[in-house]
DRENLODREN-590922 format. One record per residue (C-alpha): residue in one letter; x, y, z. Coordinates in steps of 0.1 Angstrom, whole numbers, plus 5000, padded with zeros to 4 digits. Layout:
// DRENLODREN-590922
<rec><code>a</code><px>X</px><py>Y</py><pz>Z</pz></rec>
...
END
This chain:
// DRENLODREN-590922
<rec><code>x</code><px>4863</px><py>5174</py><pz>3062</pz></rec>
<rec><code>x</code><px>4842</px><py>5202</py><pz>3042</pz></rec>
<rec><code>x</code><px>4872</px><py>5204</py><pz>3016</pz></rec>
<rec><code>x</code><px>4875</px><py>5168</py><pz>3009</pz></rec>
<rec><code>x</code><px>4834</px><py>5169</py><pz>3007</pz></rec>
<rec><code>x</code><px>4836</px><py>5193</py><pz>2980</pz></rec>
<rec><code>x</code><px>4863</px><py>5178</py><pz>2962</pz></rec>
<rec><code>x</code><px>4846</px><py>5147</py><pz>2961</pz></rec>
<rec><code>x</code><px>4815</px><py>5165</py><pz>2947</pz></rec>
<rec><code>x</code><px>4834</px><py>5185</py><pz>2923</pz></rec>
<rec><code>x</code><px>4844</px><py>5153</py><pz>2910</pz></rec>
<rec><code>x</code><px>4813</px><py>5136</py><pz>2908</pz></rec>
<rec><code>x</code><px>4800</px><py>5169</py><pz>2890</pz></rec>
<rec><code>x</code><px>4832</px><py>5166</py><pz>2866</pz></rec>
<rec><code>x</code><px>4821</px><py>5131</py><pz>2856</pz></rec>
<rec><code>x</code><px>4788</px><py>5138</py><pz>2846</pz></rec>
<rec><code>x</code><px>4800</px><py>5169</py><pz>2828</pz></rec>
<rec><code>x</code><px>4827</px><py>5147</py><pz>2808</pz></rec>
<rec><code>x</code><px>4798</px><py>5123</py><pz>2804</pz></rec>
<rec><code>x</code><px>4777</px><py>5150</py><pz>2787</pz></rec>
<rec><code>x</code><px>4808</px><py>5163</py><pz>2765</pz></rec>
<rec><code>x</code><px>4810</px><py>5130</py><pz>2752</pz></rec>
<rec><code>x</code><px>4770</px><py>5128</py><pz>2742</pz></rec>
<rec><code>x</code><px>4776</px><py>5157</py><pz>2723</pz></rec>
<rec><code>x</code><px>4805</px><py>5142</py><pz>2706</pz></rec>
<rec><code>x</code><px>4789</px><py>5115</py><pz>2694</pz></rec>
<rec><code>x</code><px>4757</px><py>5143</py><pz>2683</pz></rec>
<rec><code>x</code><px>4782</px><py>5162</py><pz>2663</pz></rec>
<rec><code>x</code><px>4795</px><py>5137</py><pz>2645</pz></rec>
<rec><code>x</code><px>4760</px><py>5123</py><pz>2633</pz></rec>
<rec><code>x</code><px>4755</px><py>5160</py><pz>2626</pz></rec>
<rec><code>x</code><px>4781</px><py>5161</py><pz>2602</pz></rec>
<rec><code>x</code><px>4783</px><py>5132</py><pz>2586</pz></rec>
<rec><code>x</code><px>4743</px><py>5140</py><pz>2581</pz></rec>
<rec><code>x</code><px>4760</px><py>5172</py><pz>2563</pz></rec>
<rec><code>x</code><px>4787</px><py>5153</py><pz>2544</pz></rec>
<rec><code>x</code><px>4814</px><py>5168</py><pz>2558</pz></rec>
<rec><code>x</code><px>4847</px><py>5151</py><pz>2556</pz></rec>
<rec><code>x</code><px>4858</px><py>5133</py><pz>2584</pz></rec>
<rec><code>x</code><px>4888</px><py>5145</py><pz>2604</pz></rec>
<rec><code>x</code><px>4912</px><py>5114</py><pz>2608</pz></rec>
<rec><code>x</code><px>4935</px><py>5105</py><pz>2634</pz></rec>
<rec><code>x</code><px>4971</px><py>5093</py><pz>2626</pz></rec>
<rec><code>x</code><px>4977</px><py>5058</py><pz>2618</pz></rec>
<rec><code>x</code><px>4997</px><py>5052</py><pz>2652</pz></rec>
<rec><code>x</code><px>4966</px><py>5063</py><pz>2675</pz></rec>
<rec><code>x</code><px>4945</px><py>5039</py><pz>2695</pz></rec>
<rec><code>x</code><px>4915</px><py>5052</py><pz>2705</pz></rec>
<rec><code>x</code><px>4913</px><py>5028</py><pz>2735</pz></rec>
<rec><code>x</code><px>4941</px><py>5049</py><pz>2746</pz></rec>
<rec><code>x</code><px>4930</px><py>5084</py><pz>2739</pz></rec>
<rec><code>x</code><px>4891</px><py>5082</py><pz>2751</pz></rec>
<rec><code>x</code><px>4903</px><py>5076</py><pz>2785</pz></rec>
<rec><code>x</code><px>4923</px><py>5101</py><pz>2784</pz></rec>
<rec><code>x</code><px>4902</px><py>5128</py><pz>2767</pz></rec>
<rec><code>x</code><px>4879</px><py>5117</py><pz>2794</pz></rec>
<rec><code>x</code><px>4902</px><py>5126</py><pz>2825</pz></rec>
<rec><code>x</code><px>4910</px><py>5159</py><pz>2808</pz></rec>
<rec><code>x</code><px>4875</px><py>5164</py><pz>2805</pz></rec>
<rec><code>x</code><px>4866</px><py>5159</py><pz>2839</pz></rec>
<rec><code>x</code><px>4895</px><py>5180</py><pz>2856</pz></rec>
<rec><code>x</code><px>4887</px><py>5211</py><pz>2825</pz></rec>
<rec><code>x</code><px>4852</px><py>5210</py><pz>2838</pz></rec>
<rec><code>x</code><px>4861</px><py>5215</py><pz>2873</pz></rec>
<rec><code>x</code><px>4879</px><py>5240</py><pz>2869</pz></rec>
<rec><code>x</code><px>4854</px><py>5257</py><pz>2846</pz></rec>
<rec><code>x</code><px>4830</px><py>5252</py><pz>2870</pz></rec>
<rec><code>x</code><px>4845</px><py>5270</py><pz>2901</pz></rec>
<rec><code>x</code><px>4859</px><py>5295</py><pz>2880</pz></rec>
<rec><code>x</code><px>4825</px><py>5311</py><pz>2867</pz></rec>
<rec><code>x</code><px>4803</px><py>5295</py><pz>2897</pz></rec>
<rec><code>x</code><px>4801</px><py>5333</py><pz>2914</pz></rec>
<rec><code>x</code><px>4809</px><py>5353</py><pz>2879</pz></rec>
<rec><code>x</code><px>4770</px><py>5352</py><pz>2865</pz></rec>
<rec><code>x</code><px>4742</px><py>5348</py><pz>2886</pz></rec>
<rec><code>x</code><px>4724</px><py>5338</py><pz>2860</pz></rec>
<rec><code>x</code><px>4723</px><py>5304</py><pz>2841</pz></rec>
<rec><code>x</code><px>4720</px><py>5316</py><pz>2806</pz></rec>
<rec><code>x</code><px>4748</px><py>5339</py><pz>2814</pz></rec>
<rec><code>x</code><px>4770</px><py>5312</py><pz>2827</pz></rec>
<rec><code>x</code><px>4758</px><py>5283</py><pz>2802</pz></rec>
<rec><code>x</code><px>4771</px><py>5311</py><pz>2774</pz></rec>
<rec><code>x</code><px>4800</px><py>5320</py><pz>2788</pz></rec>
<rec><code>x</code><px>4813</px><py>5288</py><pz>2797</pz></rec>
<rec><code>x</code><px>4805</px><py>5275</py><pz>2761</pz></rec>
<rec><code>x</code><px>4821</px><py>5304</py><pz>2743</pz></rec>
<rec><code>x</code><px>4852</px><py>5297</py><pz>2764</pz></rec>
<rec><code>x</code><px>4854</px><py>5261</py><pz>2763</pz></rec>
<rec><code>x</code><px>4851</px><py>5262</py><pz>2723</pz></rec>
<rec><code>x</code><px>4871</px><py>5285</py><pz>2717</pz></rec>
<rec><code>x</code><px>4901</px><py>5276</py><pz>2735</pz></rec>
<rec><code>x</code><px>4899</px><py>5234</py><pz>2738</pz></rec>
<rec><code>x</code><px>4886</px><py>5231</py><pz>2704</pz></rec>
<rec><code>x</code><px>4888</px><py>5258</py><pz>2678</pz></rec>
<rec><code>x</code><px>4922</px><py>5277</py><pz>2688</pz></rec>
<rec><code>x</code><px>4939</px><py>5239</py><pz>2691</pz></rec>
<rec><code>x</code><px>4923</px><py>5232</py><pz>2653</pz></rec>
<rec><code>x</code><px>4935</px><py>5266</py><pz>2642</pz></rec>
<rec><code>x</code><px>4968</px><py>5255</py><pz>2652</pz></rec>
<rec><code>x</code><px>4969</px><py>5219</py><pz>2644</pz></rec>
<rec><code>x</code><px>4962</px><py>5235</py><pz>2604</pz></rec>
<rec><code>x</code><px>4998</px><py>5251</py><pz>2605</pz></rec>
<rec><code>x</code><px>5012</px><py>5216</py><pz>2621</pz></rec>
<rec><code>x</code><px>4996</px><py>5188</py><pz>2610</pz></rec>
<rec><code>x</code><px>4975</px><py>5175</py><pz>2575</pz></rec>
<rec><code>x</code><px>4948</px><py>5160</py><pz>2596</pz></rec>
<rec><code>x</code><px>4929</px><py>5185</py><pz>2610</pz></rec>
<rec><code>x</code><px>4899</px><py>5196</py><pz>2588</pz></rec>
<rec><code>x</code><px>4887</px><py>5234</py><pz>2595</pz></rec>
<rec><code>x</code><px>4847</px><py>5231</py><pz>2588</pz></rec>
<rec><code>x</code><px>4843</px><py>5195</py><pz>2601</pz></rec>
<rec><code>x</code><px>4855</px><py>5204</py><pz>2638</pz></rec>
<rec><code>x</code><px>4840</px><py>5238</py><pz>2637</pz></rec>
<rec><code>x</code><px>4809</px><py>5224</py><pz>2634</pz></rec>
<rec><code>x</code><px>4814</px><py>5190</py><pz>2649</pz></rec>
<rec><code>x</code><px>4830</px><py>5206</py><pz>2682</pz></rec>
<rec><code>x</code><px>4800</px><py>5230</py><pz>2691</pz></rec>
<rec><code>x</code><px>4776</px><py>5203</py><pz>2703</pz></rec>
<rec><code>x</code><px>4803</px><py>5187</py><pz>2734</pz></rec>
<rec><code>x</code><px>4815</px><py>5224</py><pz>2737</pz></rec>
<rec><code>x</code><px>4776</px><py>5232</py><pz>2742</pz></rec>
<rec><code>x</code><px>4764</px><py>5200</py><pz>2763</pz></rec>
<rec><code>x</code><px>4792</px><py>5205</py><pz>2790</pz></rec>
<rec><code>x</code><px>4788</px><py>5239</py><pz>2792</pz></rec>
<rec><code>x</code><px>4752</px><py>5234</py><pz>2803</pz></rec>
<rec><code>x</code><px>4756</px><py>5205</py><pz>2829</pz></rec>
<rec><code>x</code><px>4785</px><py>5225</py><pz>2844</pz></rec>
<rec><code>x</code><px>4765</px><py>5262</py><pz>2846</pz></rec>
<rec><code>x</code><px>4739</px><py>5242</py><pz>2864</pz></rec>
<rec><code>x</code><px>4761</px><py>5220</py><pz>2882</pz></rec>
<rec><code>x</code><px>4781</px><py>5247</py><pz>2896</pz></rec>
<rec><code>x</code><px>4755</px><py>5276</py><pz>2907</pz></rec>
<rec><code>x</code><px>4764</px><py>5308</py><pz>2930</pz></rec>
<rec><code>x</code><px>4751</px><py>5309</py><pz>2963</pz></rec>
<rec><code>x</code><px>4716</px><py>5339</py><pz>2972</pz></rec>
<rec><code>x</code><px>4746</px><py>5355</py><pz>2991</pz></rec>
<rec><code>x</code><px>4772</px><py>5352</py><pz>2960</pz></rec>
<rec><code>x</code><px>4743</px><py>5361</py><pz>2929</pz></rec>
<rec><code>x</code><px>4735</px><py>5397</py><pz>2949</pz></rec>
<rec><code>x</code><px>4767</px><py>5415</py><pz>2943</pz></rec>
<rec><code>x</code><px>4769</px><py>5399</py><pz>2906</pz></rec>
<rec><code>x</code><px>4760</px><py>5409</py><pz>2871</pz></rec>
<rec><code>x</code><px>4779</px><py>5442</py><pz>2868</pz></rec>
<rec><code>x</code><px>4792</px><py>5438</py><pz>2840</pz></rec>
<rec><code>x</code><px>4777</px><py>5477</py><pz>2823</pz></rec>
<rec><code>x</code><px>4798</px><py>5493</py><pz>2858</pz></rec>
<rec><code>x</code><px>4829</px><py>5477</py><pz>2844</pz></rec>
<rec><code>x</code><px>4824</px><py>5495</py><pz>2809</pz></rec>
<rec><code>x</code><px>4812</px><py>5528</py><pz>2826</pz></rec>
<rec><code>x</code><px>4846</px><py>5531</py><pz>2849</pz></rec>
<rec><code>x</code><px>4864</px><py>5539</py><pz>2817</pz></rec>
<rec><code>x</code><px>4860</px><py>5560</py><pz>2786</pz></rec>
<rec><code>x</code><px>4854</px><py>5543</py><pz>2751</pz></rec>
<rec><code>x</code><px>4888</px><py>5556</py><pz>2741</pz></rec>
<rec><code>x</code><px>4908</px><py>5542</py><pz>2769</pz></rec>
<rec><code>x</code><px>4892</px><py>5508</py><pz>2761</pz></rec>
<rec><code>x</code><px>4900</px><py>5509</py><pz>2724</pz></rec>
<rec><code>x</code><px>4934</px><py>5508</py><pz>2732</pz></rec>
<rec><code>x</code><px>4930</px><py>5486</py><pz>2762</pz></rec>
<rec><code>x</code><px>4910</px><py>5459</py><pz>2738</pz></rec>
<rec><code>x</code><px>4941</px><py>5461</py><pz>2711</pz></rec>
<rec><code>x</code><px>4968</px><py>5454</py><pz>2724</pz></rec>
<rec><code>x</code><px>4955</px><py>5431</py><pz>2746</pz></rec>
<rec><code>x</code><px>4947</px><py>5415</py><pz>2713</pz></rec>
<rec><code>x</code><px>4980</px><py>5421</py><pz>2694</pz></rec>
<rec><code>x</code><px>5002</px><py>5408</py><pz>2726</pz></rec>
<rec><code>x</code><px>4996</px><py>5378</py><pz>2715</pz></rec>
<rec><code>x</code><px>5016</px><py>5369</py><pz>2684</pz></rec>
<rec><code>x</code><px>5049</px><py>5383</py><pz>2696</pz></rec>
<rec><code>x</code><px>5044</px><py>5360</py><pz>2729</pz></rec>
<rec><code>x</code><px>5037</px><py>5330</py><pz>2703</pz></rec>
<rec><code>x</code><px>5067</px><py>5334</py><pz>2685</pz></rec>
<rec><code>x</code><px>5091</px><py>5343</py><pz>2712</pz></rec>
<rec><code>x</code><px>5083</px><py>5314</py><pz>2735</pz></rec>
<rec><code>x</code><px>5082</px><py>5290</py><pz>2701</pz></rec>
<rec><code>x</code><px>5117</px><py>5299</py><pz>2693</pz></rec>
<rec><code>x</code><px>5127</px><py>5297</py><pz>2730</pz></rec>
<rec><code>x</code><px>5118</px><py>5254</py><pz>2725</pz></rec>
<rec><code>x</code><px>5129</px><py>5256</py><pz>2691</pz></rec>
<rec><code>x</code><px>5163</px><py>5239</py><pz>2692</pz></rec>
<rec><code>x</code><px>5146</px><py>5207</py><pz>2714</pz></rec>
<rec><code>x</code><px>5111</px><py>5203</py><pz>2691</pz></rec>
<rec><code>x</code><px>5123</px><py>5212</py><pz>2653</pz></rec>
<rec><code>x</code><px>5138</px><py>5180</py><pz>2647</pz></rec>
<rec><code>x</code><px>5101</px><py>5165</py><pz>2653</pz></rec>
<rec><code>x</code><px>5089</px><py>5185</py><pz>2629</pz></rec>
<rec><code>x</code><px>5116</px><py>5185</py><pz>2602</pz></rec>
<rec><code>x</code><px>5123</px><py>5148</py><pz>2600</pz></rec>
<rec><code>x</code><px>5091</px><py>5127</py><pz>2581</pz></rec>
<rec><code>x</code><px>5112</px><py>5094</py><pz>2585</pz></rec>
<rec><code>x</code><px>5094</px><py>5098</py><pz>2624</pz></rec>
<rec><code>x</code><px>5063</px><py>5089</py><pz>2612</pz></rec>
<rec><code>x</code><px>5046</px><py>5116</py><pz>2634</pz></rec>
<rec><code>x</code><px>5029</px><py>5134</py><pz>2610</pz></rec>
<rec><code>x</code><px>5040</px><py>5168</py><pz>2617</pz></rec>
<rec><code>x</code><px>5045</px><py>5194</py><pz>2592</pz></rec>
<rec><code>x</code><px>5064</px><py>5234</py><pz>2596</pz></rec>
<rec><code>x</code><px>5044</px><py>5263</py><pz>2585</pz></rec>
<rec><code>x</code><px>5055</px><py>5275</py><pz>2549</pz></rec>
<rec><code>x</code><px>5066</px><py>5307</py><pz>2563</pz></rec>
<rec><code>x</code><px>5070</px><py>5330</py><pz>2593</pz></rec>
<rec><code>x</code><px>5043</px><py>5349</py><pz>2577</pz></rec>
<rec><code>x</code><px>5013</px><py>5326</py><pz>2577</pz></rec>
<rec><code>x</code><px>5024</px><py>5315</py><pz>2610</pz></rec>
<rec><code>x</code><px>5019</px><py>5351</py><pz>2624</pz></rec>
<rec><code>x</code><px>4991</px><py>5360</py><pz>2604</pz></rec>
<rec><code>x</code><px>4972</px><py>5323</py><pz>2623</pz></rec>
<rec><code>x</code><px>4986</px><py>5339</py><pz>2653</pz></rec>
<rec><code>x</code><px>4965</px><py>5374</py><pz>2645</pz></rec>
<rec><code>x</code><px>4931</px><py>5359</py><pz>2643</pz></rec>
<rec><code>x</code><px>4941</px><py>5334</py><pz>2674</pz></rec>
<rec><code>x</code><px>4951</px><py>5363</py><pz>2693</pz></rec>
<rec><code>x</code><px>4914</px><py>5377</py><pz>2690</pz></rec>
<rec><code>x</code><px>4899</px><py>5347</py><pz>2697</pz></rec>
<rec><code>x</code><px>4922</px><py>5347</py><pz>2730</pz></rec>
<rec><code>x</code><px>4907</px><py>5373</py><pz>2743</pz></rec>
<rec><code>x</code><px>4873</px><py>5363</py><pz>2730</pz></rec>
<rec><code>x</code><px>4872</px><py>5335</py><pz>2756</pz></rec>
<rec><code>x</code><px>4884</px><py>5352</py><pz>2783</pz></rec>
<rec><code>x</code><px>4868</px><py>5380</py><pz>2784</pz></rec>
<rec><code>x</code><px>4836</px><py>5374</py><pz>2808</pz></rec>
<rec><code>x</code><px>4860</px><py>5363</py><pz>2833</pz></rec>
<rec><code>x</code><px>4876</px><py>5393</py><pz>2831</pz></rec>
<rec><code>x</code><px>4847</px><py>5418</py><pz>2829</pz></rec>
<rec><code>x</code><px>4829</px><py>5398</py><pz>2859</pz></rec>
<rec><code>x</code><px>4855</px><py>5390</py><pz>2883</pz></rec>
<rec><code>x</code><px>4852</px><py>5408</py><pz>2919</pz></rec>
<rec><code>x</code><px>4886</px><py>5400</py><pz>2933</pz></rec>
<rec><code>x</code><px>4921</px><py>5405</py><pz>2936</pz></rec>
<rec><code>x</code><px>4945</px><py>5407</py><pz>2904</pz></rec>
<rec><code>x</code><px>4965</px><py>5379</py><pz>2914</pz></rec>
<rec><code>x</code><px>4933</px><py>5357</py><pz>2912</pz></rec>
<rec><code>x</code><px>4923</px><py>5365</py><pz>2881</pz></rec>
<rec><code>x</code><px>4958</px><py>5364</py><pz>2865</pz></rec>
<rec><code>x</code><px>4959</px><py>5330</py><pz>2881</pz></rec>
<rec><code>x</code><px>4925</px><py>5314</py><pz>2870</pz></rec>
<rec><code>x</code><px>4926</px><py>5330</py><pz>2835</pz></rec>
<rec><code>x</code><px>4961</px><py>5314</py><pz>2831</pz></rec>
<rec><code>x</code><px>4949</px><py>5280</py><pz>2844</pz></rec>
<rec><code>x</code><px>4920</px><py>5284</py><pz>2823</pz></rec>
<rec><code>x</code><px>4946</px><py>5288</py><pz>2791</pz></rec>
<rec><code>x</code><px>4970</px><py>5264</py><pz>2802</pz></rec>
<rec><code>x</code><px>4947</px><py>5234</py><pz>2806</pz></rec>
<rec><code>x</code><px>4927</px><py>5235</py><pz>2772</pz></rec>
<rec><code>x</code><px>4950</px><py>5248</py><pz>2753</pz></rec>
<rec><code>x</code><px>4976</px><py>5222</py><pz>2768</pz></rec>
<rec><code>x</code><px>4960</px><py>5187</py><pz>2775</pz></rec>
<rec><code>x</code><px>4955</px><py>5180</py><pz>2737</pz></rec>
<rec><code>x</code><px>4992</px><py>5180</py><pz>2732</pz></rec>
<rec><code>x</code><px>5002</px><py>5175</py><pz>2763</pz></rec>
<rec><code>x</code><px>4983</px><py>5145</py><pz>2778</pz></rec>
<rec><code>x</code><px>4962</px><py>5129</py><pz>2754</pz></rec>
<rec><code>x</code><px>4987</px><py>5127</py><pz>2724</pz></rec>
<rec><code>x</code><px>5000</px><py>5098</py><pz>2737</pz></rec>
<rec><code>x</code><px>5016</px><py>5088</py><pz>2704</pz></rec>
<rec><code>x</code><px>5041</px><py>5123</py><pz>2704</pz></rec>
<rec><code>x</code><px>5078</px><py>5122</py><pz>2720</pz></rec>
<rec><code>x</code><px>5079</px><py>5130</py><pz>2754</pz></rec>
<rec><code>x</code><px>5109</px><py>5152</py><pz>2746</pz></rec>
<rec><code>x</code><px>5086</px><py>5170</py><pz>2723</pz></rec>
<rec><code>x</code><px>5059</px><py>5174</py><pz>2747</pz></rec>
<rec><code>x</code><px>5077</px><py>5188</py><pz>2776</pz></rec>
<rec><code>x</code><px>5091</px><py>5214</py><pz>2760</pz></rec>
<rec><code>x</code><px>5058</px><py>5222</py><pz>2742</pz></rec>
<rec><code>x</code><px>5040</px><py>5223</py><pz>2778</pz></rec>
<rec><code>x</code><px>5069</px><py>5246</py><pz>2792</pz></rec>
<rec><code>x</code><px>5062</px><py>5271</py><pz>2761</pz></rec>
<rec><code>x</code><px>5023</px><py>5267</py><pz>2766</pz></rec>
<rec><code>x</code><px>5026</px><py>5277</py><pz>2803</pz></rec>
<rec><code>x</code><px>5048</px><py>5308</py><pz>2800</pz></rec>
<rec><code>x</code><px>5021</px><py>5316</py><pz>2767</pz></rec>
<rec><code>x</code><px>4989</px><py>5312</py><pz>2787</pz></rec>
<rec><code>x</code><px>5002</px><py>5330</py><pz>2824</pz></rec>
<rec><code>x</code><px>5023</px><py>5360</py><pz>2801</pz></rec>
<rec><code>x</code><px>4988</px><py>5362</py><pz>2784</pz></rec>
<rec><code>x</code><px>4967</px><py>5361</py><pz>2813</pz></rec>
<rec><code>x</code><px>4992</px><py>5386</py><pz>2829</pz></rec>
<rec><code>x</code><px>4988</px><py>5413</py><pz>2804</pz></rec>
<rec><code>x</code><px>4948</px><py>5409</py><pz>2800</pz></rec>
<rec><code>x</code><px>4946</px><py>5413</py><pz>2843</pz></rec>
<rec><code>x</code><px>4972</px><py>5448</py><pz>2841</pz></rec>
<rec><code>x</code><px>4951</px><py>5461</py><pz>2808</pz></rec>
<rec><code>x</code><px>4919</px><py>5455</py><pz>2814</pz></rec>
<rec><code>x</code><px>4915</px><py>5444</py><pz>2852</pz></rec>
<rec><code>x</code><px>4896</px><py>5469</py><pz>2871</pz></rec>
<rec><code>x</code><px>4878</px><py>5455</py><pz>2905</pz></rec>
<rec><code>x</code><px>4844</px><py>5463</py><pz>2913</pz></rec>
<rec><code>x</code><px>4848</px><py>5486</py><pz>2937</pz></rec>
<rec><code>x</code><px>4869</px><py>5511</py><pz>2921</pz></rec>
<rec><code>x</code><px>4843</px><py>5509</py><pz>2890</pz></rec>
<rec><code>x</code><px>4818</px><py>5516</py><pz>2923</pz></rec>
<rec><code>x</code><px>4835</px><py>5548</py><pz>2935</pz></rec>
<rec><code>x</code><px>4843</px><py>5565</py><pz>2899</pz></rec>
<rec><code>x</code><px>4810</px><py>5559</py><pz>2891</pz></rec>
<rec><code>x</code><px>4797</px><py>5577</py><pz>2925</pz></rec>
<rec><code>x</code><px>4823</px><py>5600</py><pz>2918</pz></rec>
<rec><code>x</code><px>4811</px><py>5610</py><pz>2880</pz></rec>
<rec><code>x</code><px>4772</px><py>5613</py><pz>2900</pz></rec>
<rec><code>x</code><px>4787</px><py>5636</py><pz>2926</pz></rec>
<rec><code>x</code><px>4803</px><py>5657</py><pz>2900</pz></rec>
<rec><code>x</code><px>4772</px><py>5659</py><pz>2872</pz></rec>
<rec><code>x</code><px>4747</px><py>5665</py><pz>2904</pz></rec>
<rec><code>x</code><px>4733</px><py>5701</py><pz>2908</pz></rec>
END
């Protein structure tokens, strides 16, 4: 009975939060248009009595599960509001524009960059205040200077960079792994889909450089807050990945080839858990062991 309670609440708090991300659509596009910045476009063949429904539902289930993700992460609300902001943008908005650029005319860099901040930045603060830790849970967080103490500046240089640089080879593996099903899609303009190839390998690895940073970007306060096992955080940063990275393509271009999209959403899942996999082994490091080497380093430097 409690679990179906809080399920049901979860998804009342979803709505609102989806309600709030679409306010601030509606904010950043009087924001730029007050700017005179170009507007974006959709193809031809999209309804937008079909898509807003369904940007809606992914709106609601992504701000669920942003919500219990960083709930017991920051105590705080600025912290959360922040952190749930710079990971929302970065990964359902800017990384999918960054990509859309190498695949599609339509997606304009400075109009959604701007545009997308204002429903990135008005569900982000419903859900951190939606979604707040429990007295019992906001004690033993916030430690985020012990996780930077545990190790030397060095060791996390090295940590932070190829944590970073994983990223491209992961891209173009898995993309050549779904290759021979999607290429067709892209290569044929009698489809009337509007897709376009990269000119080269090159500029599609050198995207993949800077979208490899911003990766990590966004997922890094889960990472430097979380308190539990591995396996959790290898399995709520991936989710976190998968579903803003994914529902774009996945579920609300309607319009796309379902034998285009299911092989896209296979290569999206094995990029988002591989990535999420490597960030937990290089730069996991649980509380408690950050506890005892610092006690350990005061034991040591004490007279």
């Amino acid at each position: 009975m409690k679990i179906i309670k809080r399920a049901g609440l979860d998804l009342l708090k979803g709505i609102v939060a989806a309600a709030a991300s679409f306010a601030g659509l509606i904010l950043g596009g009087m924001v730029t248009s007050l700017l005179g910045l170009p507007t974006t476009g959709l193809p031809p063949q999209v309804s937008m009595n079909l898509i807003m429904p369904r940007m809606f539902l992914t709106l609601v289930v992504l701000s669920i599960l942003l919500g219990e993700c960083f709930q017991r992460l920051y105590p705080r609300y600025w912290q959360r509001l922040l952190s749930i902001w710079l990971c929302n943008y970065l990964l359902y908005y800017l990384l999918n524009i960054l990509d859309g650029l190498l695949f599609s005319p339509i997606p304009h860099l400075g109009t959604g960059t701007v545009a997308n901040i204002f429903p990135a930045l008005s569900m982000a603060a419903v859900i951190a205040w939606l979604w707040r830790p429990s007295k019992d849970e906001s004690v033993e967080s916030g430690k985020v200077s012990m996780y930077f103490a545990a190790r030397k500046p060095l060791d996390w240089s090295w940590r932070l960079g190829l944590a970073w640089l994983v990223y491209p080879p992961i891209y173009y593996l898995m993309g050549r792994a779904v290759f021979p099903f999607t290429h067709q899609y892209y290569e044929d303009p009698s489809l009337g889909l509007g897709l376009t190839m990269p000119p080269s390998v090159e500029v599609l690895l050198g995207m993949q450089v800077l979208r490899g940073a911003l990766f990590l970007l966004a997922v890094l306060p889960i990472v430097f807050a979380w308190r539990g096992s591995q396996r959790g955080l290898w399995l709520w940063t991936g989710s976190v990945i998968f579903i803003q990275i994914a529902a774009q393509i996945i579920f609300q271009a309607y319009w796309l080839p379902a034998a285009l999209r299911f092989p896209h959403c296979l290569e999206l899942l094995a990029d988002s858990f591989l990535q999420a996999g490597i960030y937990t082994l290089l730069l996991s490091f649980p509380l408690r062991v950050a506890e005892k080497s610092i006690a350990d380093q005061e034991i040591i430097v004490s007279p």
